[in-house]
C-alpha positions in Angstrom: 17.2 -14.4 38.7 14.2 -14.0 36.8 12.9 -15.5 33.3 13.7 -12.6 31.6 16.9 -11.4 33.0 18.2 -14.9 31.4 17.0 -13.8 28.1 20.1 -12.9 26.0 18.8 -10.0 23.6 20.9 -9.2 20.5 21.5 -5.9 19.0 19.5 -5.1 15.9 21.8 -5.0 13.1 20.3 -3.7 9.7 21.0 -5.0 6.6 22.2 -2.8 3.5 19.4 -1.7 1.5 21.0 -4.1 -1.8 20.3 -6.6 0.3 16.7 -6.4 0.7 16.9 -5.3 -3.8 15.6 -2.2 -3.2 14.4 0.0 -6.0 14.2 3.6 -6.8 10.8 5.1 -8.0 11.9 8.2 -11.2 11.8 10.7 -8.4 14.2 8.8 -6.2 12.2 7.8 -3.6 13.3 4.1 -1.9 10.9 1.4 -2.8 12.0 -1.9 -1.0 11.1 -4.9 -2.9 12.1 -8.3 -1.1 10.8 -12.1 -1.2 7.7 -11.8 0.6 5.9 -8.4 -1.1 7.5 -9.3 -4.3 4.0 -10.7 -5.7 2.7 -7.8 -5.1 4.8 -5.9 -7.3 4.9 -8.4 -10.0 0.8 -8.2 -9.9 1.0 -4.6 -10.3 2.9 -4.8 -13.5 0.2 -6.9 -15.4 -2.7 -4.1 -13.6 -3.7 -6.5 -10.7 -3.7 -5.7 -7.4 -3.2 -8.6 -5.0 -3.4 -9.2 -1.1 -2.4 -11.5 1.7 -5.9 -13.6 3.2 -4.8 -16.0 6.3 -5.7 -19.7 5.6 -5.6 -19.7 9.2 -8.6 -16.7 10.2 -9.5 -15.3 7.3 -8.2 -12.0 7.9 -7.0 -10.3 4.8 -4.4 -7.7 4.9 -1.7 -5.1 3.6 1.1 -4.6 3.2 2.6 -7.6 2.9 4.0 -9.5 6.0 5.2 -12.8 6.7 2.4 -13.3 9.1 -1.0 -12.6 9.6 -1.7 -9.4 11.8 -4.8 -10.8 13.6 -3.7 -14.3 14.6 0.0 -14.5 13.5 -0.1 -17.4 11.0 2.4 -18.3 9.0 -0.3 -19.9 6.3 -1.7 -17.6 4.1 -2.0 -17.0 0.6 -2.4 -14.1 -2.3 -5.7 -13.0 -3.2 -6.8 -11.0 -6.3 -8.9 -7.3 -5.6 -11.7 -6.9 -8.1 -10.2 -3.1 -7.8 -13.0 -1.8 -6.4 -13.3 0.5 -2.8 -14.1 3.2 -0.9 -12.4 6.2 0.1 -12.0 6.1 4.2 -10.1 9.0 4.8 -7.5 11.6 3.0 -4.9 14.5 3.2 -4.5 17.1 1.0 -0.9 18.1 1.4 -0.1 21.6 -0.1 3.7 21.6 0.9 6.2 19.2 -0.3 8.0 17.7 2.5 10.2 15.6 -0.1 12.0 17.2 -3.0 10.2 14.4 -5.1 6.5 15.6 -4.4 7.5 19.8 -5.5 5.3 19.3 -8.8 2.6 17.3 -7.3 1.5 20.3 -5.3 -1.3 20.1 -4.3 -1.6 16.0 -3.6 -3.8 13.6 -1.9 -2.9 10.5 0.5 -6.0 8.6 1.0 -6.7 5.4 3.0 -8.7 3.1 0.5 -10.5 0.1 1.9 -10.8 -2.5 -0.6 -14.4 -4.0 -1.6 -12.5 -7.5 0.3 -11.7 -5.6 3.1 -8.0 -4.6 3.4 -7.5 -0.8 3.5 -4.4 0.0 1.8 -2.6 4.0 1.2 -3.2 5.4 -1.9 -3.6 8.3 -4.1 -7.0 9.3 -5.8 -6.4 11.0 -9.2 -8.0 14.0 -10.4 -9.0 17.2 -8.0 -8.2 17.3 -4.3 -11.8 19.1 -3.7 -13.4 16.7 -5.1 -12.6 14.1 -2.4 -15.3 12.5 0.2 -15.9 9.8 2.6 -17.2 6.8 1.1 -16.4 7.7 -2.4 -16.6 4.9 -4.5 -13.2 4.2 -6.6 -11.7 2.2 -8.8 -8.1 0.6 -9.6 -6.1 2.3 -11.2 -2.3 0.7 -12.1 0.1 3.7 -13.2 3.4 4.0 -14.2 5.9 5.5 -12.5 9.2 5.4 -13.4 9.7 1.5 -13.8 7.4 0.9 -11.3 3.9 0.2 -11.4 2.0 2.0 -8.7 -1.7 1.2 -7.5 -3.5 4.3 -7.4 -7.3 5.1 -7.5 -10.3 6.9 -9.8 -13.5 7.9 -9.0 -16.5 5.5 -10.3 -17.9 7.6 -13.0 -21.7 7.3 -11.4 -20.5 7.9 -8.2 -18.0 11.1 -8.8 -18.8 13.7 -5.6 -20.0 17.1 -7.0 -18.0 19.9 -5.8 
């Protein structure tokens, strides 16, 4: 018998969404909020914007895990953004796949990388066309529902021109 054969594996079971206090965004869109990204949250609601740096490596990440990504760490600790990035990539969506997104027609999803290195998904405000690689942005804490969501502006000297 081998190593693994002897390896007992247990079914995955789920827990209920009240377990891990789960949230609901105005539009009713899920927004799970449990032990270990709850700092995150709570930073949003005073208009930071935080993220996980390994004491371990250095990496710095998000979204929040338990571990770090690069080496698997359990020590790490919170870090505060400045706010400031770059826009990495984007889509423009033009249909709403989600009932919740109908009057946000036409929206953006954008990959931000933060001045500290994570890259995080994000929305920039204002016109879809107006969107480019390497755009320099800025933080942008907005209120949605009773959630406060991270979302980005252009730097007003470094705005693309159409």
């Amino acid at each position: 018998m081998s190593a693994l054969s002897a390896i007992k594996v247990e079914p995955c079971i789920p827990m209920p969404r009240s377990f891990w206090g789960t949230k609901s965004v105005s539009d009713g869109l899920p927004l799970d909020i449990y032990e270990f990204n709850r700092p995150y949250w709570e930073a949003l609601t005073r208009g930071s914007l935080i993220f996980q740096s390994c004491m371990s490596c250095g990496h710095c990440w998000m979204p929040a895990s338990r571990s770090c990504p690069a080496c698997l760490s359990m020590t790490w600790s919170w870090r505060e953004s400045c706010g400031k990035g770059k826009i990495i990539s984007w889509v423009v969506y033009h249909k709403a796949y989600h009932p919740a997104f109908k009057n946000r027609l036409p929206y953006n999803v954008a990959i931000i990388e933060l001045l500290e290195g994570p890259r995080m998904i994000s929305n920039v405000l204002g016109d879809c066309t107006t969107l480019a690689a390497n755009a320099a942005v800025n933080l942008t804490v907005e209120l949605e529902g009773d959630i406060h969501v991270p979302r980005f502006s252009f730097e007003p000297c470094h705005r693309p021109s159409a």
